[in-house]
C-alpha positions as CSV (number, residue, x, y, z in Angstrom):
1,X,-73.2,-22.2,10.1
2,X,-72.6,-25.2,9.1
3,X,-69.6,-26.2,6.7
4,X,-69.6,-27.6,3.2
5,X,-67.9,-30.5,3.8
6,X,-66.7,-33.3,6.7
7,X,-64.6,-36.0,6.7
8,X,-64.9,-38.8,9.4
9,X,-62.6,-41.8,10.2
10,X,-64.1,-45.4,9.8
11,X,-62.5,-47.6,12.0
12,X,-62.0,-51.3,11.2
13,X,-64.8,-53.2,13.6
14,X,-62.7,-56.1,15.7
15,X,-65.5,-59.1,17.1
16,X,-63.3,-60.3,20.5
17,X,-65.5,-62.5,21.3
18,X,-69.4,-63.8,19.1
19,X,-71.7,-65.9,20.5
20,X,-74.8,-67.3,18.4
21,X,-77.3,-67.8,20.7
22,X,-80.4,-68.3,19.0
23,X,-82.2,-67.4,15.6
24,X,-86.0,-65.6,15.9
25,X,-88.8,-67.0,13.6
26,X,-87.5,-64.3,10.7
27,X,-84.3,-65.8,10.0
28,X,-82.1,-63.0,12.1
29,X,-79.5,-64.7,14.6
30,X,-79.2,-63.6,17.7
31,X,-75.5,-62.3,19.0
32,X,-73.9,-61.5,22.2
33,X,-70.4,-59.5,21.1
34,X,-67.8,-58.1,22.3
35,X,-66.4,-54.9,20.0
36,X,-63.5,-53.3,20.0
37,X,-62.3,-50.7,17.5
38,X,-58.9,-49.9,16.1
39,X,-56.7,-46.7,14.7
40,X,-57.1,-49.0,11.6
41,X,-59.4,-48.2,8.6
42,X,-61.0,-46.3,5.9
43,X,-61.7,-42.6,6.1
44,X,-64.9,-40.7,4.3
45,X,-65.6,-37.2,3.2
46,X,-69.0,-36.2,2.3
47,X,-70.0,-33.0,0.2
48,X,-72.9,-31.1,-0.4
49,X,-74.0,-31.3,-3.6
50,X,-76.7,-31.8,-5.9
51,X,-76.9,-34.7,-6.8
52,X,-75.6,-38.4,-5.3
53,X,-72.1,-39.2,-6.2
54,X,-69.6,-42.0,-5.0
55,X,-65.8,-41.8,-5.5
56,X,-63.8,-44.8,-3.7
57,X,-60.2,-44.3,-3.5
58,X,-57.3,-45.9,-1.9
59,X,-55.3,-49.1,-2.3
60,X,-58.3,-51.3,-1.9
61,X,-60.7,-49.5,-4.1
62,X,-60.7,-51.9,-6.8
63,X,-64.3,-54.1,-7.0
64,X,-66.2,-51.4,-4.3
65,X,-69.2,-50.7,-6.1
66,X,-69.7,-46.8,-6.5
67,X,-73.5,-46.8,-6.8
68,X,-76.1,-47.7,-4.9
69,X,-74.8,-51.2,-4.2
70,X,-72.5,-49.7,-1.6
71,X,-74.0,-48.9,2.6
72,X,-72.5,-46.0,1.8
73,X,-75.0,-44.7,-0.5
74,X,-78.1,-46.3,1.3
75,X,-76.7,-44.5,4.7
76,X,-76.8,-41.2,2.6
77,X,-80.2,-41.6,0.6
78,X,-81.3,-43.1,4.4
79,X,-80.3,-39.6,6.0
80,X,-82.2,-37.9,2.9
81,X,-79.7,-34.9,1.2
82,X,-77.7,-36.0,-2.0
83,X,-74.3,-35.7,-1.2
84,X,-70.5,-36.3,-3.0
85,X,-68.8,-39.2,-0.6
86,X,-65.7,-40.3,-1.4
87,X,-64.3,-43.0,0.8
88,X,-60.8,-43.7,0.7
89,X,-60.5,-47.4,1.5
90,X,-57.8,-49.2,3.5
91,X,-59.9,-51.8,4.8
92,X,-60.3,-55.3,2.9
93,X,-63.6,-55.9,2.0
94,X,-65.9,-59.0,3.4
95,X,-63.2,-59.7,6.0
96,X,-65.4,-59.4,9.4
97,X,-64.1,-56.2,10.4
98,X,-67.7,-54.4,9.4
99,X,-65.4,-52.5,6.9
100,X,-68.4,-51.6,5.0
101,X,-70.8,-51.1,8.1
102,X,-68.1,-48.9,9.3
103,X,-68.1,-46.8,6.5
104,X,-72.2,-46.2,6.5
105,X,-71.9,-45.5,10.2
106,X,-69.2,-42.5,9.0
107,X,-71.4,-41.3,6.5
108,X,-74.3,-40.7,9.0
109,X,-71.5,-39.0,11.1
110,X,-70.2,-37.2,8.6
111,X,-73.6,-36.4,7.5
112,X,-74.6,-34.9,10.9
113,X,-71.8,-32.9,10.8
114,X,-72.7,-31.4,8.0
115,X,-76.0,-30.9,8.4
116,X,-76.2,-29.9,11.8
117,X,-78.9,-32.1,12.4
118,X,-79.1,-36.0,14.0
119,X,-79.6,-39.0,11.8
120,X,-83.2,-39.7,12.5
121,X,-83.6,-43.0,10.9
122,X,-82.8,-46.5,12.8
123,X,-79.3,-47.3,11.8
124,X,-80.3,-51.3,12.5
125,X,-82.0,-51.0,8.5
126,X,-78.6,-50.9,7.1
127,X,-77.2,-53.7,8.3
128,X,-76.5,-55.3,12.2
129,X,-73.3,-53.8,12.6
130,X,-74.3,-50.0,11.7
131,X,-75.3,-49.2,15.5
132,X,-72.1,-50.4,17.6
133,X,-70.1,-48.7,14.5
134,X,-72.3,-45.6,15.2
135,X,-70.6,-45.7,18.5
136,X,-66.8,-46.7,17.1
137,X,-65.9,-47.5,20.8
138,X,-65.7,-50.6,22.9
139,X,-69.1,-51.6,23.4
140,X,-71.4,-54.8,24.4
141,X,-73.4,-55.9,20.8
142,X,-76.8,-57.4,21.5
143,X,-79.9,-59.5,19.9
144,X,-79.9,-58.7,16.0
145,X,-77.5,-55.6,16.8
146,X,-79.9,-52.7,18.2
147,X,-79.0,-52.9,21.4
148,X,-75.4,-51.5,22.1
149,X,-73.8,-50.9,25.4
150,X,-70.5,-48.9,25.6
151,X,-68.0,-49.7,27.8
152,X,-64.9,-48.5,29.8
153,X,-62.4,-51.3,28.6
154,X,-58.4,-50.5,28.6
155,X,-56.8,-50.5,25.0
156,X,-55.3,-53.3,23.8
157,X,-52.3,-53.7,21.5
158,X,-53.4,-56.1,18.7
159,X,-52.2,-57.3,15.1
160,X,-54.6,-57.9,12.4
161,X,-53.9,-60.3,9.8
162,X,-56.5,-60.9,6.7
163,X,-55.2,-63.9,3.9
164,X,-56.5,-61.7,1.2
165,X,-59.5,-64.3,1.2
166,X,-63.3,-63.0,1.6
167,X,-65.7,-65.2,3.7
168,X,-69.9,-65.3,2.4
169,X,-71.0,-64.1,5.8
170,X,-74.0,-66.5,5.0
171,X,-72.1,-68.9,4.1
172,X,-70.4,-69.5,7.4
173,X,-73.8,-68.9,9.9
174,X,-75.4,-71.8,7.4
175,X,-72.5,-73.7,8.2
176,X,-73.3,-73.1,12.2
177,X,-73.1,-76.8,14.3
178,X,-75.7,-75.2,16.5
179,X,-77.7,-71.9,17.0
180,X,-78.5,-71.5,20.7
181,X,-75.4,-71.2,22.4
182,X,-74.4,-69.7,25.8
183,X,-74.5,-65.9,25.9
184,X,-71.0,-64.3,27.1
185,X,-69.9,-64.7,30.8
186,X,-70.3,-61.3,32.9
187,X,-67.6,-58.8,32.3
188,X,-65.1,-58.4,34.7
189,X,-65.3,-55.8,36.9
190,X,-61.1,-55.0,36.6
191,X,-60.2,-52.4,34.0
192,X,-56.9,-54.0,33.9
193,X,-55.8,-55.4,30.6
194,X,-55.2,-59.3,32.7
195,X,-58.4,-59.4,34.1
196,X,-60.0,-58.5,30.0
197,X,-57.4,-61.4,28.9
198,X,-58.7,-64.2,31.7
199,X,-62.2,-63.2,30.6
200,X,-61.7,-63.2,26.7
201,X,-60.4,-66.8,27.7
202,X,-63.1,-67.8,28.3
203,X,-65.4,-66.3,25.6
204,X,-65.8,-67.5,22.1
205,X,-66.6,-66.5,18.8
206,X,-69.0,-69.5,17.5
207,X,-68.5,-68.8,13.5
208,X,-65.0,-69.4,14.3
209,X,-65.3,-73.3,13.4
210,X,-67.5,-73.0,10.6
211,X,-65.5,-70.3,8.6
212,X,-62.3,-72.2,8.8
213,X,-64.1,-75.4,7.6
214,X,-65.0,-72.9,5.0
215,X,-61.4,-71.2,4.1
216,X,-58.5,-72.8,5.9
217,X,-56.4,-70.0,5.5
218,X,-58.3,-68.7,8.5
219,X,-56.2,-72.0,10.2
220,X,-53.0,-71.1,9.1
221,X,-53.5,-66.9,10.3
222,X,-54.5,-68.3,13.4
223,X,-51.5,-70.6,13.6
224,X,-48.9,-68.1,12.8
225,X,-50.6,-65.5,15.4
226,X,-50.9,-68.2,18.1
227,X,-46.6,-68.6,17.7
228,X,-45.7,-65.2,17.9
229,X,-43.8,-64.1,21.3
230,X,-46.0,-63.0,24.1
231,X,-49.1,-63.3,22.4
232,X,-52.5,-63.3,25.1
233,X,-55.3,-64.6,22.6
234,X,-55.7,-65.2,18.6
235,X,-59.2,-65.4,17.6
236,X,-61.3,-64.8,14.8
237,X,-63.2,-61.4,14.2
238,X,-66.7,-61.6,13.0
239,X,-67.1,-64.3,10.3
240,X,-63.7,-64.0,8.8
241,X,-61.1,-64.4,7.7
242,X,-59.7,-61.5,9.5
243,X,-57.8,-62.9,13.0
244,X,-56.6,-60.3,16.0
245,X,-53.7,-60.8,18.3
246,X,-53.9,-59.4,21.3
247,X,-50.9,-58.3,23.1
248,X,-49.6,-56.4,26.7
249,X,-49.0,-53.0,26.3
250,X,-45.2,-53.2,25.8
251,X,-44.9,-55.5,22.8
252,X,-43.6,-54.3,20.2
253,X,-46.2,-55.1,17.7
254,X,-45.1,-52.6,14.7
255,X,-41.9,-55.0,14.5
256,X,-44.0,-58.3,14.5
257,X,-46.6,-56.8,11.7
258,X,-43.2,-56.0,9.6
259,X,-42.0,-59.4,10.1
260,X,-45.4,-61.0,9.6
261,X,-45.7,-59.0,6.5
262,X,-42.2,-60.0,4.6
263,X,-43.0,-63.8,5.8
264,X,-46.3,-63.5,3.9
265,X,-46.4,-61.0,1.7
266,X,-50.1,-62.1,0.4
267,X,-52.0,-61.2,3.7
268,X,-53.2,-57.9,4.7
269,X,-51.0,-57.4,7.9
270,X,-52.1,-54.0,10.1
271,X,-50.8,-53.5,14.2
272,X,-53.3,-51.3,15.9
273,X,-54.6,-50.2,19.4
274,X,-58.0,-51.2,20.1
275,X,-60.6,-49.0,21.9
């Protein structure tokens, strides 16, 4: 039997590392990524129900559109039942954390729950970022985005920070110095948490540059990440302006978020584990 409703956590989408390295005939770019998840984000319940229906709740509801602007309505009609969703959102939109990719991809969860039956449409249609947050687990992000690799990676302590700004994902790939970069290094072999840090080192993310040309504040996130005690990388996720800081396992993180958080009471501060 199956129920009459299911709720499913959306987890904010965190880029480690985004190479560009190359763009096909069509337009697409493609990536090489790094993803990581965290116990960050929104959370959606779908109903059954008649007809389609989109509530959006949560302290950053205001401006998500409740029609069929929003993935999470295309990721329903995509699945084919009308259903009620509400998603209660936590997540600041266009802040390259696939906050609304992330919510689609709970949806189709959601969905399947409810239904009892697997999506069987190509999650790729509703956007690059809907397959590796149909897996909302460390995985290796390929080509245009349809090819996902999980991985066994240890979890990382990170803060989030987001200056309230949103970034034109556009925007920032026009902006791109060049389009056929390296692809990532191998992973390391190591599970351990050093050997991930020496690797992410040596990684990039290659909208980085462009989007801080684009909104500074992206500079001055990453400068007050960069000075906090015992940090082992600041970088940017996806195409901004959200930055991670990644940590050892023994930092205490909650009291730097706090302190991040009273020192700049406009940004959207979050400490997480990644997975």
């Amino acid at each position: 039997m199956t129920s009459a409703a299911s709720e499913v956590f959306a987890p904010a989408k965190i880029n480690l590392t985004l190479h560009v390295t190359g763009r096909r005939a069509d337009g697409y770019h493609l990536l090489d990524s790094l993803v990581m998840f965290a116990d960050v984000g929104d959370r959606v319940t779908v109903a059954r129900a008649d007809h389609m229906s989109l509530t959006v709740t949560g302290p950053m509801a205001a401006g998500v559109p409740t029609d069929a602007r929003n993935l999470c309505w295309r990721a329903a009609e995509a699945f084919g039942q009308p259903v009620a969703i509400t998603l209660d959102k936590h997540l600041p939109a266009a802040a390259g954390i696939g906050g609304g990719s992330s919510d689609a991809a709970a949806v189709l969860r959601a969905m399947e729950q409810l239904f009892g039956r697997p999506f069987g449409g190509d999650p790729l249609s509703l956007g690059a970022d809907v397959p590796v947050c149909m897996v909302a687990h460390a995985a290796r992000m390929q080509s245009i985005g349809e090819i996902v690799t999980p991985l066994d990676l240890p979890p990382l302590r990170a803060v989030l920070v987001n200056p309230r700004v949103e970034v034109a994902t556009p925007a920032v790939f026009k902006a791109l110095a060049r389009r056929d970069n390296a692809p990532m290094m191998p992973l390391p072999d190591s599970r351990q948490a050093d050997a991930v840090f020496g690797w992410l080192a040596d990684q990039r993310n290659d909208l980085q540059p462009p989007a801080e040309g684009l909104c500074p504040e992206i500079s001055q996130v990453l400068g007050a990440l960069s000075s906090l005690d015992g940090v082992r990388l600041a970088r940017m996720s996806g195409s901004g302006a959200t930055c991670f800081a990644l940590f050892d396992s023994d930092t205490p993180t909650e009291a730097m978020a706090r302190d991040l958080q009273a020192a700049f009471p406009q940004w959207w501060v979050a400490a997480t584990i990644l997975t």
